[in-house]
Structure formats: C-alpha cells, structure tokens
C-alpha positions in Angstrom: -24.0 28.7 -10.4 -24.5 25.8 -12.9 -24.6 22.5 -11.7 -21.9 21.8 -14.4 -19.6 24.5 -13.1 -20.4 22.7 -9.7 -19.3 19.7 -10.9 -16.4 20.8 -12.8 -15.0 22.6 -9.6 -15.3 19.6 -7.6 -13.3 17.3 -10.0 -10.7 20.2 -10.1 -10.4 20.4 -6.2 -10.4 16.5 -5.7 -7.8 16.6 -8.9 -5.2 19.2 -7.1 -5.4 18.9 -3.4 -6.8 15.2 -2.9 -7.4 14.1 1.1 -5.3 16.8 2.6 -3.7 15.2 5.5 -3.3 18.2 7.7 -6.9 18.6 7.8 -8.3 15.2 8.4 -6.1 14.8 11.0 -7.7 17.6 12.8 -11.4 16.8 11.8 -12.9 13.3 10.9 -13.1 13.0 7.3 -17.1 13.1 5.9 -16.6 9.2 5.2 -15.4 8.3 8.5 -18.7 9.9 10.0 -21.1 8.0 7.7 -18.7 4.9 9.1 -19.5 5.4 12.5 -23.3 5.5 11.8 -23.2 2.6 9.9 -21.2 1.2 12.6 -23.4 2.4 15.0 -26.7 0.5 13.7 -25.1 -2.4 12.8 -24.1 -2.9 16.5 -27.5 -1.6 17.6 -29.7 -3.7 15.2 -27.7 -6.8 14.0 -28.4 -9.2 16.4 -31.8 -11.3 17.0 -34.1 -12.3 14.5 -35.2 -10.2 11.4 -32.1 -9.2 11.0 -33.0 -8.8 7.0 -36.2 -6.3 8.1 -33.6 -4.8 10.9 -31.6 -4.1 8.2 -34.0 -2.6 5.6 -34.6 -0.2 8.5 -31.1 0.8 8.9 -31.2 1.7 5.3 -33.9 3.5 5.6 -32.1 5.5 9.0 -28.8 6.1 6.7 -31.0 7.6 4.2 -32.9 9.7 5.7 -29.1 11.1 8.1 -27.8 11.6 4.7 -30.6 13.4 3.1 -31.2 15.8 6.1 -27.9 17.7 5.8 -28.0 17.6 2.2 -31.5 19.0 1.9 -30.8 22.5 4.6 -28.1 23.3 2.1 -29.9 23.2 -1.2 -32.9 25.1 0.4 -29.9 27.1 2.0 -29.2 27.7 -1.8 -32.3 29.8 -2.4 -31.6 32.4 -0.7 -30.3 35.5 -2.8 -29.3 37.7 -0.7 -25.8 39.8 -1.0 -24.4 36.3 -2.7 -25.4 34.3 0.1 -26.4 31.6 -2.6 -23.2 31.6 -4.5 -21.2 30.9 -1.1 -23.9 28.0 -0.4 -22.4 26.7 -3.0 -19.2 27.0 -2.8 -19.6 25.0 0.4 -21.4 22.2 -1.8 -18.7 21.9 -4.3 -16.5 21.6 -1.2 -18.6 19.0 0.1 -18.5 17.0 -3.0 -14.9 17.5 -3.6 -14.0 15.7 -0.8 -16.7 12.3 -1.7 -15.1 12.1 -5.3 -11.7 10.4 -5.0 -10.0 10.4 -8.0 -6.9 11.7 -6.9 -6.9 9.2 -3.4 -7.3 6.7 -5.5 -4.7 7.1 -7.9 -2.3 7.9 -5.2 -3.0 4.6 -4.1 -3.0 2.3 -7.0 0.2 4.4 -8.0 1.9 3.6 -4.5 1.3 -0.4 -5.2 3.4 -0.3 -8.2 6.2 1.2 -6.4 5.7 -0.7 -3.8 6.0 -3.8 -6.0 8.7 -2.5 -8.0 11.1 -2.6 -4.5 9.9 -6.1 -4.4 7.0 -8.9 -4.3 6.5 -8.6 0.1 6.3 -4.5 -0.6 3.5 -5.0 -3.2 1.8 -7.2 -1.3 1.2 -5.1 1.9 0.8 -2.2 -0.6 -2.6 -3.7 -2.3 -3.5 -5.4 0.8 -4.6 -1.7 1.7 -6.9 -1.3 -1.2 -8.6 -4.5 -1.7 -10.7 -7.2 0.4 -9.2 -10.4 -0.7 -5.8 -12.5 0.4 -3.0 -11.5 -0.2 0.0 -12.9 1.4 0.5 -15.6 -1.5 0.0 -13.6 -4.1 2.3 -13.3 -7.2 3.3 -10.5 -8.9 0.9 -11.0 -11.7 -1.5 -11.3 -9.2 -0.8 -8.0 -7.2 -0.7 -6.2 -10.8 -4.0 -7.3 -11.3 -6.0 -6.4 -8.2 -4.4 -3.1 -8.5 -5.6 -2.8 -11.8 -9.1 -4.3 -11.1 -9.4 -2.0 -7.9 -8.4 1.2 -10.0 -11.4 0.6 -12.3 -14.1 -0.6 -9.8 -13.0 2.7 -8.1 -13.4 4.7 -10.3 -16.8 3.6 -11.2 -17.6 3.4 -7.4 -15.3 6.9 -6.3 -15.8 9.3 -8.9 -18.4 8.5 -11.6 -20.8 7.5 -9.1 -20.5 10.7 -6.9 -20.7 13.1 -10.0 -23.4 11.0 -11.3 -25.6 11.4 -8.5 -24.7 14.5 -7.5 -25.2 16.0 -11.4 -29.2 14.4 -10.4 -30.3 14.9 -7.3 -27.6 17.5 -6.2 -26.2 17.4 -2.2 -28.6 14.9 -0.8 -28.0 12.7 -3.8 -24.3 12.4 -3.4 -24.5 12.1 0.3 -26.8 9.3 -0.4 -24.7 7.4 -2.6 -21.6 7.9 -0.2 -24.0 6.5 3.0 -24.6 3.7 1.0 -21.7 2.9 -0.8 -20.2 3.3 2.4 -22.5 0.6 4.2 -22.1 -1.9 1.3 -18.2 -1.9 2.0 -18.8 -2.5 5.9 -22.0 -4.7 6.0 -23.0 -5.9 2.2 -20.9 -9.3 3.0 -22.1 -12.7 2.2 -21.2 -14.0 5.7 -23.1 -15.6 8.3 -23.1 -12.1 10.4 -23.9 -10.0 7.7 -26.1 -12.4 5.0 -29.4 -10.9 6.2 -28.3 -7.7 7.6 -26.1 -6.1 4.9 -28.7 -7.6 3.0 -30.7 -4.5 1.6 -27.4 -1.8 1.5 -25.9 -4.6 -0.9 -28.7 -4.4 -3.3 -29.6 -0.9 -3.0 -26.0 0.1 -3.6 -25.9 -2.4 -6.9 -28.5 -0.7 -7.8 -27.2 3.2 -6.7 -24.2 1.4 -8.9 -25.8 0.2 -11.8 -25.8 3.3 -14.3 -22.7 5.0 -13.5 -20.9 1.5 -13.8 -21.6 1.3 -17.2 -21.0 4.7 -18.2 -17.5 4.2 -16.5 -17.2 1.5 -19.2 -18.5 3.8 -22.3 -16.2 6.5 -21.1 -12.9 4.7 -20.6 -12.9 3.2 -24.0 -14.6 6.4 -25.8 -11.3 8.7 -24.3 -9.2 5.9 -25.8 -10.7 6.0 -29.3 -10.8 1.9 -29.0 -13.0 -0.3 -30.6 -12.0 -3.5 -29.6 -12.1 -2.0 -25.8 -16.1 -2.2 -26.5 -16.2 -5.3 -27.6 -14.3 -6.5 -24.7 -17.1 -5.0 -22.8 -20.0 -6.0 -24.5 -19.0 -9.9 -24.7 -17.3 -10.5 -21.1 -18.7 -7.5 -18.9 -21.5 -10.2 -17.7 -18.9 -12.6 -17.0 -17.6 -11.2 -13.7 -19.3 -12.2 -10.7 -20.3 -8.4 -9.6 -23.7 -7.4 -11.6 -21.3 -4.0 -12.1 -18.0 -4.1 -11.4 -17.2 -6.4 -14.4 -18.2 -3.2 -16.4 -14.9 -0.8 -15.6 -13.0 -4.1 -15.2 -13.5 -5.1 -18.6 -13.1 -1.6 -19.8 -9.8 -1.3 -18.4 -8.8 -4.8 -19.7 -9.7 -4.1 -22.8 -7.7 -0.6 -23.3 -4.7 -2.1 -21.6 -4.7 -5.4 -23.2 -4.7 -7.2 -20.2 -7.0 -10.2 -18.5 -8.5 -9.6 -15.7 -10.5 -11.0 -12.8 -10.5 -14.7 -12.7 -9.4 -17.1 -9.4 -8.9 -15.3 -6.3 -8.8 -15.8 -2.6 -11.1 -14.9 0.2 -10.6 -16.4 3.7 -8.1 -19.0 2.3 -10.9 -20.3 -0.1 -10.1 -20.2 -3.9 -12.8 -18.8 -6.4 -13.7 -20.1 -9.5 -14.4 -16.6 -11.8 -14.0 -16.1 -14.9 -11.7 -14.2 -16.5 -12.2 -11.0 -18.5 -10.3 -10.4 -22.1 -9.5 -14.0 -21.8 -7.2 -13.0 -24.6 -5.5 -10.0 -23.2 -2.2 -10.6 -21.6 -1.6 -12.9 -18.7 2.2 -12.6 -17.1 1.3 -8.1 -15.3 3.6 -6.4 -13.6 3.9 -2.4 -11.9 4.0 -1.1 -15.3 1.0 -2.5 -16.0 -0.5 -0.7 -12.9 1.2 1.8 -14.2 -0.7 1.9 -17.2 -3.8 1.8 -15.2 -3.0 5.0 -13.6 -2.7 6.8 -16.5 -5.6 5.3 -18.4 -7.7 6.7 -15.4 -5.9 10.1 -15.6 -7.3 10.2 -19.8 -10.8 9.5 -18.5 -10.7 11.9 -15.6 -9.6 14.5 -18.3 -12.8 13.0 -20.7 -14.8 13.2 -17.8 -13.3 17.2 -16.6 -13.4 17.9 -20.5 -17.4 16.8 -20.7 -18.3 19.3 -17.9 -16.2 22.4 -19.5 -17.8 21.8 -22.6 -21.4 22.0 -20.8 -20.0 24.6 -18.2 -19.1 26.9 -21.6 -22.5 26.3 -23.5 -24.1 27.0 -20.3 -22.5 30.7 -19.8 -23.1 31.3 -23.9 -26.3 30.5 -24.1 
C-alpha cells in the first residue's frame, strides 16, 4: 500500500468518525498515554539541579518509547505473507487516524461559536477549553479571536504536522512528533518549574514544527486562490511572538480578513504582541469563527485532494 493511499485513508477516517467517544471511554486514548509518560519523567526528573541536562534526557527517553512501537510495526510491514503486510497497515493508518485531529478540532472551535452565540459567559468557558491564556475578562472580539488563532495553530500543530511526519519517516515519525508535541504542551513553559526542564521538548518541537508550519501557511492561502493572503504572510508572519505559529495565524488572518494576535493575558499579566493584518478587521464575532471553520474545512479538502491526486498517479503508473 502507498504511503499516499496511507495517508489519504487516515485523513478520511479522522474526517468521518473523529475521537469516537464510546471507545476512549473504554481505552485511554494514544495521547493520554504519551501524557502519562511525560508526566511520569517530569515527576521523576524535574527536581534538583540540571534540570536542563535532566530534561534533554527525558527527551531523549520520549523518543526513543515512541520510536519503539513505531519501528515493530513497519518491520511488521515486511512481511508478505497471505496479506499479512496489507493488514499491518491498515492498523498504521488506524494509528495515525487517531493523532491527526482535524475533525476534534473543528468540533471544538465550532462548539465556541455556539457557545458564544448563547452569550459572552458561554463563549468564554467554551475557548477556555482550547486555549492556555485568561479568559474570564475576555470580550467577544476577544473570544472570536483565540478561537480563530487556536483553529490555525491547530491545524499546523494537529494535522499538517502529523501527515507531514508521518508522509517522512512513517509510524515512528508520527509517534515522535505526537510525544513531543505532546511534552511541549505539558512542560515547554517559560515558568520557574519548567524554564530548564521543558527546556529541550520546547525547542525540539519548534523545530519538529518548523516546516509543516509554513506549509500550513502556503496551503491555506493556495486553496483560497488569495494573493493578498501571501502577502499577509510574508510581511507579518515574523511578527508573532511563536517562531511558527504566526505562520497559520497570519494565513488565516489574511483569508478572513481579520487581525489577529496582539495583547493577551497569561496569569493576570498583559502582553505586549503585535498584531497580525494590522489592517484586517478589528470588532470578530462567532461568525467569524465560523468562518474559520470552514476555511479549515477548504484546506483539509486541498490537503485530502493533494494525496488523491498522488494516490491516483501512484496506481497508474
């Protein structure tokens, strides 16, 4: 089986039956193991000094838990024997179905605009769920907007990403990137606690990041045929205070029309970022979001179209 039939069948899987509830209630989800290990070595080897060496070496444990499971499958894989190989992987598209979240994460951003069209307390709560920063003062432009930002960085982070890595290195690479991304989201703070520690997943999963961030940018604004969506991206996509995020941010802002990123709070203290599209419109609200949604959906379908259209050459040729 083609590793772009792979991939194609895992966008399709992740597309129609998302997180199935009934079946991560029984058995913990793929994510929430990789959790526990990161939890698991932060609680073991945080503490002391070194804690930036402790923490290269956790890295280097996550890797290496990740890669082992990863690795039985794909040699798994070379077996040919009475279609043993083709149901290898079938479990691997499986597996990589369930680390791409394109369909979670629409559900979510979707559920903030309703939440926030039944009113500014609902919205808040609702995006509270999806993003790190405070949000019990927030207006309504100001919920709109970290929908919207957290539906591209997402999508960079929770599908592009995943197919990215899994299109290079196969299993171990996706399980990889998942560890890591994973890690980054618990430990790769700029705290006191986590400064040294979550030091080395930080930068290792900027750098994991770094490719598929941009091509998250190229793609949203090629599947809207819009120019000035690049430019947006080329002048201001350095401007936001991730060394990626401010890619798919400034994507989205620019196919939307909207400005995004700028001021925000974290633990009561106000930031000073810049904003993105400076231009774009200021005043967002749940349509806005719901824009978002569907400008995600058009490059999911640009993304599902690419691997067809390789998938198709592939069985021709």
């Amino acid at each position: 089986m083609s590793v772009f039939l792979m991939v194609l069948l895992a966008l399709l899987l992740d597309f129609f039956l998302g997180e199935p509830e009934k079946v991560w209630d029984r058995y913990p989800h793929p994510a929430t193991l990789m959790g526990r290990v990161v939890n698991w070595l932060d609680e073991t080897l945080n503490n002391g000094s070194q804690r930036q060496v402790k923490g290269f070496v956790a890295v280097g444990v996550m890797i290496v838990v990740a890669f082992i499971p990863g690795l039985i499958l794909e040699k798994l894989n070379n077996i040919e024997f009475l279609g043993f190989d083709i149901l290898v992987n079938l479990v691997e598209v499986v597996i990589a179905a369930v680390l791409i979240a394109h369909r979670s994460l629409i559900d979510h951003v979707r559920d903030v605009a309703t939440a926030l069209q039944s009113g500014l307390p609902q919205g808040r709560n609702a995006v509270s769920m999806i993003v790190g920063r405070d949000t019990g003062q927030m207006s309504e432009t100001d919920v709109s907007r970290a929908a919207i930002e957290s539906a591209a960085e997402n999508f960079s982070d929770g599908v592009i990403a995943p197919v990215f890595w899994f299109l290079i290195l196969g299993l171990p690479g996706i399980l990889i990137y998942k560890m890591i991304n994973t890690a980054d989201s618990m430990i790769g703070y700029r705290t006191e606690e986590y400064a040294e520690f979550g030091f080395a997943a930080a930068k290792l999963d900027d750098l994991l990041n770094w490719l598929p961030a941009r091509i998250s940018a190229m793609l949203i604004c090629a599947v809207h045929f819009d120019r000035t969506a690049f430019d947006v991206v080329f002048e201001d996509a350095d401007l936001h205070r991730s060394p990626n995020a401010g890619w798919p941010e400034s994507a989205m802002a620019g196919v939307l029309d909207v400005s995004l990123a700028g001021p925000r709070s974290y633990d009561g203290q106000m930031s000073d970022d810049l904003f993105v599209n400076r231009q774009g419109k200021r005043d967002l609200n749940a349509q806005d979001v719901l824009d978002s949604v569907k400008a995600l959906n058009r490059s999911w379908f640009g993304l599902a179209g690419f691997f067809g259209l390789f998938t198709l050459l592939f069985w021709i040729l």
